[in-house]
TORLUM-883438 format. One record per residue: residue number from 1; residue in one letter; z, y, x of N, C-alpha, C in turn. Coordinates in nm, 2 decimals, m for minus. Layout:
<rs>
+-----+--------+--------+--------+--------+--------+--------+--------+--------+--------+--------+
| num | residu |   n.c3 |   n.c2 |   n.c1 |  ca.c3 |  ca.c2 |  ca.c1 |   c.c3 |   c.c2 |   c.c1 |
+-----+--------+--------+--------+--------+--------+--------+--------+--------+--------+--------+
| NUM |      A |      Z |      Y |      X |      Z |      Y |      X |      Z |      Y |      X |
...
+-----+--------+--------+--------+--------+--------+--------+--------+--------+--------+--------+
</rs>
This chain:
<rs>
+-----+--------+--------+--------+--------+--------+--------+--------+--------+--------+--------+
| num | residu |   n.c3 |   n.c2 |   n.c1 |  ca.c3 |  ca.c2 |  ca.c1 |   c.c3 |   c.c2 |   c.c1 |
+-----+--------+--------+--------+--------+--------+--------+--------+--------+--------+--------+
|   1 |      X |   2.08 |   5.62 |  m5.61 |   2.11 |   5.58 |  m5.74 |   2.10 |   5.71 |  m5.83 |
|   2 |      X |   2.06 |   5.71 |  m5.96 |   2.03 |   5.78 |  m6.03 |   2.04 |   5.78 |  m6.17 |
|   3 |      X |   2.13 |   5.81 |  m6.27 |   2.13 |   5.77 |  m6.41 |   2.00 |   5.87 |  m6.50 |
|   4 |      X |   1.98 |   5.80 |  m6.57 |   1.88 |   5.88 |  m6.69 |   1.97 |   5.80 |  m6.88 |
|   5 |      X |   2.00 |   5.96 |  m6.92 |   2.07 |   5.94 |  m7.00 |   1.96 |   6.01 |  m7.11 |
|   6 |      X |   1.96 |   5.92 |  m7.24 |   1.88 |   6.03 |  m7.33 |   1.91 |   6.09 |  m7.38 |
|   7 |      X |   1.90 |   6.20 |  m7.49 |   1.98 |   6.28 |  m7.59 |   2.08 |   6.16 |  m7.66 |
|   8 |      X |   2.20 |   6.25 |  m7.67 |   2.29 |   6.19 |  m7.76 |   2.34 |   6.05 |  m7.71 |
|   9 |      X |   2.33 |   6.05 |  m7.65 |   2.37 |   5.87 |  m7.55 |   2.28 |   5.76 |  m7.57 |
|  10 |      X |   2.20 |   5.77 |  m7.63 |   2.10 |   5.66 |  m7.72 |   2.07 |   5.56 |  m7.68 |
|  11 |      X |   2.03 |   5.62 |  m7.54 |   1.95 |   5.48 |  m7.39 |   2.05 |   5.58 |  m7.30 |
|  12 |      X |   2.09 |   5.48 |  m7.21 |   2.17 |   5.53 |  m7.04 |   2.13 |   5.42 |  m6.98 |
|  13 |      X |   2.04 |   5.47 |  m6.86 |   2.01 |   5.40 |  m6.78 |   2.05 |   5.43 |  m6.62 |
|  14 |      X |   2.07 |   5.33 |  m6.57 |   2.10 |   5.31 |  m6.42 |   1.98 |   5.29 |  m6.35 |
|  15 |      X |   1.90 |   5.37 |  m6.24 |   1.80 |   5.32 |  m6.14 |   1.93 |   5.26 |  m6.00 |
|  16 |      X |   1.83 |   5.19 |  m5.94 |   1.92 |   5.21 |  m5.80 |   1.80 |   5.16 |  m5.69 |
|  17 |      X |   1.73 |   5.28 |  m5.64 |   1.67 |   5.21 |  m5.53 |   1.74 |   5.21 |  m5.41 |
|  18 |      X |   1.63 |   5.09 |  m5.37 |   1.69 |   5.06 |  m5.19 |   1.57 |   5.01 |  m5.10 |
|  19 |      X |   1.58 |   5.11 |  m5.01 |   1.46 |   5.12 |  m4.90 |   1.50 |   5.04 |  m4.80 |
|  20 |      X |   1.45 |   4.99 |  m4.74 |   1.46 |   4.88 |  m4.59 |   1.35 |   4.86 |  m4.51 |
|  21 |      X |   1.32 |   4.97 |  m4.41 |   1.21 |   4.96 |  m4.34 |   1.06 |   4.97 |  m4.46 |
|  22 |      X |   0.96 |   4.89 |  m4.46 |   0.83 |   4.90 |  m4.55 |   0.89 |   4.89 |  m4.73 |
|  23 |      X |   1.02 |   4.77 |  m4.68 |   1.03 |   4.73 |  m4.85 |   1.08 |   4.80 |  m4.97 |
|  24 |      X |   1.10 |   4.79 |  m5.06 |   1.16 |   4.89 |  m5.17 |   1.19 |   4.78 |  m5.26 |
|  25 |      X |   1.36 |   4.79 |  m5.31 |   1.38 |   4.73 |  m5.46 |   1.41 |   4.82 |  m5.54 |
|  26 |      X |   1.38 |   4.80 |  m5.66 |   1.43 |   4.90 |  m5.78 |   1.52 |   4.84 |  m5.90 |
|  27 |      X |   1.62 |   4.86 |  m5.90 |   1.74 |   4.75 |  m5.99 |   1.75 |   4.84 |  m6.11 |
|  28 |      X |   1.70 |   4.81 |  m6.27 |   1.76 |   4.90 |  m6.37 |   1.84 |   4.86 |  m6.42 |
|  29 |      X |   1.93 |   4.89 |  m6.51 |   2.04 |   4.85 |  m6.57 |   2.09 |   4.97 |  m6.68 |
|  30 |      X |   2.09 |   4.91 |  m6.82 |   2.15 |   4.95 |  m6.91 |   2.27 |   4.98 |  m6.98 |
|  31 |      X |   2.32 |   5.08 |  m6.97 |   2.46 |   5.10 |  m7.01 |   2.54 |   4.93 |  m7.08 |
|  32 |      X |   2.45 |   4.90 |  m7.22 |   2.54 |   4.79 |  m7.31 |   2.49 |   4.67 |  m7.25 |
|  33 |      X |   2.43 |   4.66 |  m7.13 |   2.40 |   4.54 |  m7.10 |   2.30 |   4.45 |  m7.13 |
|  34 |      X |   2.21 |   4.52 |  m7.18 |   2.10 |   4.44 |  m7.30 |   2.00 |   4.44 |  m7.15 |
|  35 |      X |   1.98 |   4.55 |  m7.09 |   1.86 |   4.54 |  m6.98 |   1.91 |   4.57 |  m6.85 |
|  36 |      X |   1.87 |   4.44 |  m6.79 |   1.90 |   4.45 |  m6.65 |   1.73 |   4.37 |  m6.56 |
|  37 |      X |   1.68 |   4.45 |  m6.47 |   1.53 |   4.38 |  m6.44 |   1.53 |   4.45 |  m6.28 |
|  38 |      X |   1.49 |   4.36 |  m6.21 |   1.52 |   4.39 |  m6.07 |   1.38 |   4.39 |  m6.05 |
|  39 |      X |   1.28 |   4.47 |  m5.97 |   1.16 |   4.47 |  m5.89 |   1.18 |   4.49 |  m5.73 |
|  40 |      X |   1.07 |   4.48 |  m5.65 |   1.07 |   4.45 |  m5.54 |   0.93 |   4.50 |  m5.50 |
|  41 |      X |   0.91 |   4.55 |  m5.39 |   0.73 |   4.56 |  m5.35 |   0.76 |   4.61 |  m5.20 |
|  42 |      X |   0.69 |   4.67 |  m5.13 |   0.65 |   4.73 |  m4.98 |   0.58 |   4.81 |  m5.00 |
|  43 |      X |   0.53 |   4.86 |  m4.90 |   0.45 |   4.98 |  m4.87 |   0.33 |   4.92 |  m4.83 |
|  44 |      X |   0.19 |   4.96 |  m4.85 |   0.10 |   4.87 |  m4.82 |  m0.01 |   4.99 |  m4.75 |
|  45 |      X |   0.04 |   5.08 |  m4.76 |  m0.02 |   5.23 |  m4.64 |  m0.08 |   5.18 |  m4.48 |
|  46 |      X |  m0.17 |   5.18 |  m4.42 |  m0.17 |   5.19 |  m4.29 |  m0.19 |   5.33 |  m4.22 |
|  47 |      X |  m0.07 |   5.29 |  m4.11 |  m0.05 |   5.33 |  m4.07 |  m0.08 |   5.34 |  m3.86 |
+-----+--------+--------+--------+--------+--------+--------+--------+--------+--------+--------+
</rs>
């Protein structure tokens, strides 16, 4: 997890990744609540 705040408080954002074997979600979330957007993908590398 990771916040990114911008000057002066303006935008504060929340990341929160989470790895599980190939997959990855990325959850953002906005301090006032206005943005919350969840992604999802894998690894598509061979290996």
């Amino acid at each position: 997890m990771f916040d990114y705040d911008e000057v002066a408080n303006i935008n504060v954002y929340r990341f929160r990744l989470t790895f599980a074997g190939p997959r990855l979600t990325v959850e953002v979330q906005e301090q006032t609540g206005l943005v919350h957007a969840q992604f999802a993908g894998r690894d598509t590398t061979a290996r």
